[in-house]
KOLROTI-252298 format. One record per residue (C-alpha): x, y, z; residue in three letters. Coordinates in nm, 3 decimals, padded with zeros to 5 digits. Each point is the difference from the previous one (the first is absolute). Layout:
<recs>
[[X Y Z] 'Ala'];
...
</recs>
This chain:
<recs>
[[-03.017 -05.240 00.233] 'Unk'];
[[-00.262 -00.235 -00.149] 'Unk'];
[[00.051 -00.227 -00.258] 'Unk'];
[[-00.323 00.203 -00.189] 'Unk'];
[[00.098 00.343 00.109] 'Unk'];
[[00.072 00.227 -00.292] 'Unk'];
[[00.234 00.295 00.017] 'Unk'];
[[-00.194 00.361 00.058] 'Unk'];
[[00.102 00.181 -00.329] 'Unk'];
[[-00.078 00.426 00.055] 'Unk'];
[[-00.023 00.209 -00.283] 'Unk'];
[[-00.044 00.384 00.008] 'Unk'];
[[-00.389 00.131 -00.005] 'Unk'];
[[-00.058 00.221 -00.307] 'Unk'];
[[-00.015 00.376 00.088] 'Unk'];
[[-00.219 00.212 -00.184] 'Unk'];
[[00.153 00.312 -00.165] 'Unk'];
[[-00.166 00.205 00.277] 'Unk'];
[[00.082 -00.196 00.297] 'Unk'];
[[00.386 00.010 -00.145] 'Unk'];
[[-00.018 00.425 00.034] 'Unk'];
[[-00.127 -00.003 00.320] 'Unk'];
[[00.281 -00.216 00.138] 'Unk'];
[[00.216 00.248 -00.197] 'Unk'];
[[-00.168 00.290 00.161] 'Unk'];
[[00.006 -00.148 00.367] 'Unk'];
[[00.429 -00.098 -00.017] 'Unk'];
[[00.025 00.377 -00.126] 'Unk'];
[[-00.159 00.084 00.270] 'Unk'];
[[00.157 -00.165 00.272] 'Unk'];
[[00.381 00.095 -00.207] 'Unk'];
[[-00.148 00.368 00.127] 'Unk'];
[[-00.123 -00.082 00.334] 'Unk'];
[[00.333 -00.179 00.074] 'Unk'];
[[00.190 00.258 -00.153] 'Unk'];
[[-00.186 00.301 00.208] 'Unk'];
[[00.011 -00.250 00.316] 'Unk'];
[[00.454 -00.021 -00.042] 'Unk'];
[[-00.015 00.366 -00.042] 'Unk'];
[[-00.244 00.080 00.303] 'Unk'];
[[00.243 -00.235 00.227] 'Unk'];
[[00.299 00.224 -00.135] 'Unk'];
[[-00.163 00.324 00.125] 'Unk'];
[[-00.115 -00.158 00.295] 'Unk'];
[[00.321 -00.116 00.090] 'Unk'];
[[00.154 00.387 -00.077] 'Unk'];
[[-00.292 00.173 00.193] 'Unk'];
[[00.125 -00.294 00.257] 'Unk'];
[[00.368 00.154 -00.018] 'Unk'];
[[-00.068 00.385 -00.011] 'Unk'];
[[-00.206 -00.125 00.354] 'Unk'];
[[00.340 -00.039 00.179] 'Unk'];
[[00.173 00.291 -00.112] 'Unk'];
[[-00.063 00.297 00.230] 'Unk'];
[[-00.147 00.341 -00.098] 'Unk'];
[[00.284 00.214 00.161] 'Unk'];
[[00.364 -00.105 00.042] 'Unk'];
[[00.243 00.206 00.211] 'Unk'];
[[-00.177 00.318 -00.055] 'Unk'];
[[-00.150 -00.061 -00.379] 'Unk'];
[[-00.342 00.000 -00.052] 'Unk'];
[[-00.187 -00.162 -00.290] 'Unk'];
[[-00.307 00.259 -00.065] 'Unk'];
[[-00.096 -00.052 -00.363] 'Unk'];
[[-00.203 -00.336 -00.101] 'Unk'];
[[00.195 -00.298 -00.079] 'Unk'];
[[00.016 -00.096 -00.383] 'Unk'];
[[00.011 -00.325 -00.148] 'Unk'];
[[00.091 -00.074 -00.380] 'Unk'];
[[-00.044 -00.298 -00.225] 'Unk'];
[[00.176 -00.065 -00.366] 'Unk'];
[[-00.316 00.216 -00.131] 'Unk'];
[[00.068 00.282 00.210] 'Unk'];
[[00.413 -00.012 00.048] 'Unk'];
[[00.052 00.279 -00.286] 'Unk'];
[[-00.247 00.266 00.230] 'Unk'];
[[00.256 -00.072 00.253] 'Unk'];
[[00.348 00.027 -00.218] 'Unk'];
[[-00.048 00.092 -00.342] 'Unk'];
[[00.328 -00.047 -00.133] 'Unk'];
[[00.081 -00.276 00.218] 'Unk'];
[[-00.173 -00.257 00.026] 'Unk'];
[[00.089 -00.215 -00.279] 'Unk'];
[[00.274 -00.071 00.213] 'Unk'];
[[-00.228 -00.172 00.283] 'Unk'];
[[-00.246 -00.141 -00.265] 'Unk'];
[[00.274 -00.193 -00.162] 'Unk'];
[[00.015 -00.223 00.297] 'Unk'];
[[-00.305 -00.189 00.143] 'Unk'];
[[-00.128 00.296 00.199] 'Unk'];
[[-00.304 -00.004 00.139] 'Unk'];
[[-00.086 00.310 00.188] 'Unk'];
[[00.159 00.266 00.199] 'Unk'];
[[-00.106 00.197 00.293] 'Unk'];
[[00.105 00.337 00.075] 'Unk'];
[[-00.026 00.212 00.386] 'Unk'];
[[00.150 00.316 00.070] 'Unk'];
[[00.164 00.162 00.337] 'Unk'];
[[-00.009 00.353 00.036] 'Unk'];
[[00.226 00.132 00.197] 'Unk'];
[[00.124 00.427 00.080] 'Unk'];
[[-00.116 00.205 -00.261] 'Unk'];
[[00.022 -00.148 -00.358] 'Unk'];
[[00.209 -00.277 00.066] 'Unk'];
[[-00.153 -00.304 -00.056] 'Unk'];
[[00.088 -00.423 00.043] 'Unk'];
[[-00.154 -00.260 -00.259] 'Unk'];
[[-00.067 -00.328 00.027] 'Unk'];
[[-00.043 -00.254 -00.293] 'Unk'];
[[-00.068 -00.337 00.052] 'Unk'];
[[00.023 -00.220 -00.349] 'Unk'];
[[-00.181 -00.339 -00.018] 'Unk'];
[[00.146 -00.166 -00.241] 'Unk'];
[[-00.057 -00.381 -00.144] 'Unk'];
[[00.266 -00.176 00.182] 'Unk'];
[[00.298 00.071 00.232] 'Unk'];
[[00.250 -00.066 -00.322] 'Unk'];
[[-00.212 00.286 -00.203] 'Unk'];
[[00.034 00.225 00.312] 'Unk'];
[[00.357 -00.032 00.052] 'Unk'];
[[00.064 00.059 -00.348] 'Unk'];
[[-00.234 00.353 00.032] 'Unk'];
[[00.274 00.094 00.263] 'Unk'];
[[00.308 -00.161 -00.194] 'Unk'];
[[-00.012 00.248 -00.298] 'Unk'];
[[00.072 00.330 00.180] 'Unk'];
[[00.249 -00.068 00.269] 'Unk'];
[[00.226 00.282 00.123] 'Unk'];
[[00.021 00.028 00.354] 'Unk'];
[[00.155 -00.178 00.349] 'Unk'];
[[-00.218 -00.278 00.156] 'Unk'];
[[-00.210 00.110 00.256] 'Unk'];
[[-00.054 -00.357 00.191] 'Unk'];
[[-00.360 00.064 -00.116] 'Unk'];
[[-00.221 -00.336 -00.097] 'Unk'];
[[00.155 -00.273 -00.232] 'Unk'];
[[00.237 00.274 -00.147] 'Unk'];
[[00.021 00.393 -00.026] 'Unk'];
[[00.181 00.348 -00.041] 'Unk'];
[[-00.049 00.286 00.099] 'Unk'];
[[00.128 00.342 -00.138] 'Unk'];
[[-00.104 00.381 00.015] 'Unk'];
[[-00.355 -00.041 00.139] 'Unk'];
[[-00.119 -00.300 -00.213] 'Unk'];
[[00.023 -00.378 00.144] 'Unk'];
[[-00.117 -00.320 -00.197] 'Unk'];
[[-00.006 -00.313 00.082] 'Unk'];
[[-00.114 -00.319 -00.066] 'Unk'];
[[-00.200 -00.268 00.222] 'Unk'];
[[-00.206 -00.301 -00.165] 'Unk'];
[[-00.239 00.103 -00.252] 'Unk'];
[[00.036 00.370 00.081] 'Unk'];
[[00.238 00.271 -00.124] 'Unk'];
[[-00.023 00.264 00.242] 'Unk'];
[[00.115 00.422 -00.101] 'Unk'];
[[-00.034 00.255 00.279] 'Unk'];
[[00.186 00.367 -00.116] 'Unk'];
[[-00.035 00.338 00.183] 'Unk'];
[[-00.087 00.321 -00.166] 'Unk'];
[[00.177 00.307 00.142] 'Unk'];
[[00.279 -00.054 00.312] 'Unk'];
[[00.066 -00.366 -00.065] 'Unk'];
[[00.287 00.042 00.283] 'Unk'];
[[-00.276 00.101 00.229] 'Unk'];
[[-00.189 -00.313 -00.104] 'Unk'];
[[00.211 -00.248 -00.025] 'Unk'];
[[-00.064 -00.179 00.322] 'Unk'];
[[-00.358 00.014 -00.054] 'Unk'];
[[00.062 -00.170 -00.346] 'Unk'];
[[00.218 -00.260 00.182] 'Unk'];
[[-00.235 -00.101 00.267] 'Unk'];
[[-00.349 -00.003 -00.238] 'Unk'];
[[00.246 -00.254 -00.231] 'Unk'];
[[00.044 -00.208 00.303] 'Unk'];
[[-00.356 -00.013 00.026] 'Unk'];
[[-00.132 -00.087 -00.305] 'Unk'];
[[00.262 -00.267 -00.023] 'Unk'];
[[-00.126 -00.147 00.271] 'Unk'];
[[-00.379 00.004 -00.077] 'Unk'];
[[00.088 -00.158 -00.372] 'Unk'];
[[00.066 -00.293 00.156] 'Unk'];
[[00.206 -00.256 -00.064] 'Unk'];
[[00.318 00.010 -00.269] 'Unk'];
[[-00.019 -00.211 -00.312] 'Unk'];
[[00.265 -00.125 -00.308] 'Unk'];
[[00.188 00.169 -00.207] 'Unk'];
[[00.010 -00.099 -00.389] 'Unk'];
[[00.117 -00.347 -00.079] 'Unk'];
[[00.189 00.184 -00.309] 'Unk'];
[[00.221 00.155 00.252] 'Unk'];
[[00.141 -00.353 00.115] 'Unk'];
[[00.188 -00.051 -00.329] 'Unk'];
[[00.230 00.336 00.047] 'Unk'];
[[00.351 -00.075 00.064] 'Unk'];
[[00.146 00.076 00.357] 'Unk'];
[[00.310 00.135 -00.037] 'Unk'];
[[00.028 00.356 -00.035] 'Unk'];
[[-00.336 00.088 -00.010] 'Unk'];
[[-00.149 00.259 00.157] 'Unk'];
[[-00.285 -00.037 00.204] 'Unk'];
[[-00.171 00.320 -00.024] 'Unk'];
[[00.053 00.016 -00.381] 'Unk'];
[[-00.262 -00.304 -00.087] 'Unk'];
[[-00.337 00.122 -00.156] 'Unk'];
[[-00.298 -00.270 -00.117] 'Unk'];
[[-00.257 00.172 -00.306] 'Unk'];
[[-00.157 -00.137 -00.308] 'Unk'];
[[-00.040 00.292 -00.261] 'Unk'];
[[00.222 00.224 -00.218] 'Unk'];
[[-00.082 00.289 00.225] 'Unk'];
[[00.127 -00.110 00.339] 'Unk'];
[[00.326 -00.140 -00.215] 'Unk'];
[[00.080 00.349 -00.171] 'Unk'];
[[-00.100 00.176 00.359] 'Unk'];
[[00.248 -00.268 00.189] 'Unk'];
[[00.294 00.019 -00.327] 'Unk'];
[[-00.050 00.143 -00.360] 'Unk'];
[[00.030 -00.213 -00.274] 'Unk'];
[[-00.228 00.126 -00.274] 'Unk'];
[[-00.330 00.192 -00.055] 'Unk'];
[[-00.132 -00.300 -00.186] 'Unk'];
[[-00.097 -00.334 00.170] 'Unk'];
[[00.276 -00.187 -00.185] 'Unk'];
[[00.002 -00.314 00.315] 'Unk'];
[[-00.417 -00.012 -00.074] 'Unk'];
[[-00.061 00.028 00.330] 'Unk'];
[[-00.367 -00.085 00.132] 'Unk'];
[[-00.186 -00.020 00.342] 'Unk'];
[[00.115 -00.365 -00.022] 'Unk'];
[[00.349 00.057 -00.031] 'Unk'];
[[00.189 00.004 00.348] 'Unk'];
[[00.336 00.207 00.012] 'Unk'];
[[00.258 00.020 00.263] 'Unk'];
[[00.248 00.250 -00.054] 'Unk'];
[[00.367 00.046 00.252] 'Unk'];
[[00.264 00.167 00.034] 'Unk'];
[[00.322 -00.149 00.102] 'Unk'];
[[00.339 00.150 00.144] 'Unk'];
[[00.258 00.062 -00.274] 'Unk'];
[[00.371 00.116 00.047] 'Unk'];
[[-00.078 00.274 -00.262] 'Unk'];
[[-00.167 00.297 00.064] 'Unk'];
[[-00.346 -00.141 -00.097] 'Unk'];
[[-00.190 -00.268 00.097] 'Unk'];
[[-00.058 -00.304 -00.180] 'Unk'];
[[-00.392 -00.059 -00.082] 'Unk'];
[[-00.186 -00.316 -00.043] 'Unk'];
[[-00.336 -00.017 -00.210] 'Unk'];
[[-00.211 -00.338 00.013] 'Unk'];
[[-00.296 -00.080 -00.196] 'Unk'];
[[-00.226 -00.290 00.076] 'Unk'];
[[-00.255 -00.076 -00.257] 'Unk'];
[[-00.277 -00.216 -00.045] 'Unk'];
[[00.143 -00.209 -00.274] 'Unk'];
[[00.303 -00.018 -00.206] 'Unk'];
[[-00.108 00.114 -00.323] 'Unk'];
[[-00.079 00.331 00.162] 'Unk'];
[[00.318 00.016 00.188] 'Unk'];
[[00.186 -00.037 -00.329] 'Unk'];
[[-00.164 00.263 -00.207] 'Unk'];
[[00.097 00.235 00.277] 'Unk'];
[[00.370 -00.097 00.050] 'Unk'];
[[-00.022 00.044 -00.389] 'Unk'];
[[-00.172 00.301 -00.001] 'Unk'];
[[00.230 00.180 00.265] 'Unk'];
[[00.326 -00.157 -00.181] 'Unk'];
[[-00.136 00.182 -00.356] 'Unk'];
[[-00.094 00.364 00.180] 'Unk'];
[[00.277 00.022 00.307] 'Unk'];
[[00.278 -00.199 -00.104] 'Unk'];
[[00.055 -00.017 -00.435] 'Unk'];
[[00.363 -00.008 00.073] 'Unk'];
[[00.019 -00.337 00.113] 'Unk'];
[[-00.131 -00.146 -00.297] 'Unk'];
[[-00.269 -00.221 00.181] 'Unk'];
[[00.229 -00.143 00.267] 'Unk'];
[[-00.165 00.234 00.237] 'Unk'];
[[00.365 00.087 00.118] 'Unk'];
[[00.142 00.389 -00.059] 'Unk'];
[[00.241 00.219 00.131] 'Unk'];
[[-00.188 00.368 00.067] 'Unk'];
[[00.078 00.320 -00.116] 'Unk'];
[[00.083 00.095 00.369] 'Unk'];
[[00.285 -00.316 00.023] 'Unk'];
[[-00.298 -00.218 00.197] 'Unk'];
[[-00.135 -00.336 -00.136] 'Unk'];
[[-00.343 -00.076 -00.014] 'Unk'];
[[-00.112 -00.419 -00.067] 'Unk'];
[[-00.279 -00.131 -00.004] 'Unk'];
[[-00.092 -00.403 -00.036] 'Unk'];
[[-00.262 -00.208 00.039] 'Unk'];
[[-00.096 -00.270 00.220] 'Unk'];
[[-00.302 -00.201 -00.041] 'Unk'];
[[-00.311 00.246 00.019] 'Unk'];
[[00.239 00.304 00.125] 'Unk'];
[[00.217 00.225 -00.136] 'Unk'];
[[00.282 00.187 00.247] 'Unk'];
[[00.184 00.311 -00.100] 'Unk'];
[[00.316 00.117 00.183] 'Unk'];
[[00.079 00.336 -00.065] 'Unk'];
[[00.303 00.243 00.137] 'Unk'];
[[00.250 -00.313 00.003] 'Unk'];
[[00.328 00.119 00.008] 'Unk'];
[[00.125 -00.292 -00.303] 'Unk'];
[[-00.175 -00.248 -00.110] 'Unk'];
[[00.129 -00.287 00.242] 'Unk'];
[[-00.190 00.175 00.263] 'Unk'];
[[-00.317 00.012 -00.174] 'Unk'];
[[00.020 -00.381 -00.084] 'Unk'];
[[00.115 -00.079 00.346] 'Unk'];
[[-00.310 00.169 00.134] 'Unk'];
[[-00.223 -00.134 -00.252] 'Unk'];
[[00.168 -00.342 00.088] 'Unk'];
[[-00.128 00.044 00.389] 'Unk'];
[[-00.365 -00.003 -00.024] 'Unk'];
[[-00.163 -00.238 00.157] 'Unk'];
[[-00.243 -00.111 -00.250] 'Unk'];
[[-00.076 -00.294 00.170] 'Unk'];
[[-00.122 00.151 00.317] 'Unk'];
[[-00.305 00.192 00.057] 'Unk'];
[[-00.102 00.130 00.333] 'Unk'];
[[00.049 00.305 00.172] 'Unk'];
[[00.203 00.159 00.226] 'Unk'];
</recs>
């Protein structure tokens, strides 16, 4: 540089009042364009989908017009249930229906949800069944099959003679599995479980007081202040006893938070122990519950109390991905 250069200094030109709310007014408006643009490729990439999945399968024929519904229109669908899908990340569902003989009738619901960790944990809360080799995993019982695949939980249940349409179910799951595309992770929460004795089918992922109390009652009130930004695994693991012992972990954003819960459940489930968060139930069972770093984990249905630390003992805090 020469000797009689002199270093460029920039300062900011002044904005007038007016010229500050129109920049103001344009970044709102391209927050809503972008925001309508995400939610146009979403649709676009479910009208995409419900493109590959035939009309008529072996014998059932969709008639009626297919129905698609967002987070403002879920409760025309399901009043009553859908604060159970809105308390994950979902996004939209769409609905088809097979008629078959008379009045008996096949439907198809497709959920979108936010990611493929939010969709397996849809499917996680409610499982009853045998696997029915159906996308990333399934069951299938008494005319209803779910599944999960990616981003997608997937419900198809017959009205009427499920016996009679049971293979019809089976091969419009195969289907759809294979026009979702391809299968994505699990939960990272779910890589901390211990292995031993656990049972596989027993696992469910949720954030809210709702899908806890629907997966194992604790109390009416939310006494683990659980939020859409708490993540919850809860599993079930073999026992010699006649019940299984159940594993509850809560991973919170911060510490502080975590330790107003483990207090608050200690004060309303377990007065007994006199804040060591250790007590022997009024069924013989022991219930614990500890804290480590931003999480709290409950055992509950130990058969003594060695148990319940030895379980607590074998989660892998350390680790973090999932299965």
């Amino acid at each position: 540089m020469p000797e009689n250069s002199q270093e460029l200094s920039v300062y900011p030109l002044p904005v007038s009042p007016y010229t500050a709310r129109m920049i103001n007014v344009i970044r709102t408006l391209l927050l809503l364009l972008l925001t309508v643009f995400l939610a146009q490729c979403g649709r676009g990439t479910m009208e995409n989908l419900l493109r590959a999945i035939p009309g008529e399968i072996q014998g059932w024929t969709s008639e009626d017009e297919d129905v698609l519904y967002d987070r403002e229109t879920l409760y025309d669908y399901m009043n009553g249930g859908a604060e159970v899908y809105l308390a994950f990340d979902f996004k939209e569902v769409f609905t088809r229906r097979f008629r078959g003989e008379g009045t008996d009738e096949i439907v198809l619901d497709i959920y979108r949800m936010g990611s493929s960790a939010e969709a397996f944990g849809v499917f996680s809360c409610d499982r009853e069944d045998p696997p029915a080799l159906i996308g990333q995993i399934s069951e299938y019982g008494f005319g209803l099959l779910r599944f999960w695949q990616g981003d997608y939980f997937v419900s198809i249940v017959a009205s009427g003679d499920h016996e009679a349409a049971e293979e019809a179910i089976l091969e419009l799951g195969r289907v759809v599995a294979q026009a979702l595309g391809p299968e994505g992770p699990g939960p990272e929460l779910l890589g901390i479980l211990p292995g031993e004795g656990l049972i596989p089918d027993r696992i469910s992922f949720f954030h809210s007081n709702i899908n806890l109390n629907n997966r194992f009652f604790i109390a009416s009130e939310n006494i683990l202040n659980l939020t859409e930004d708490t993540n919850c695994v809860f599993a079930e693991f073999e026992s010699e006893g006649q019940e299984t012992i159940k594993l509850l972990i809560v991973e919170y954003t911060d510490e502080d938070l975590a330790g107003a819960a483990l207090r608050s459940f200690i004060d309303v489930y377990l007065p007994e122990s006199s804040g060591s968060g250790l007590a022997r139930m009024e069924d013989g069972q022991w219930t614990q519950a500890l804290i480590e770093g931003a999480s709290v984990s409950i055992v509950f249905d130990a058969p003594d109390s060695a148990t319940a630390l030895n379980l607590h003992s074998s989660i892998q805090f350390d680790q973090g991905d999932a299965p």
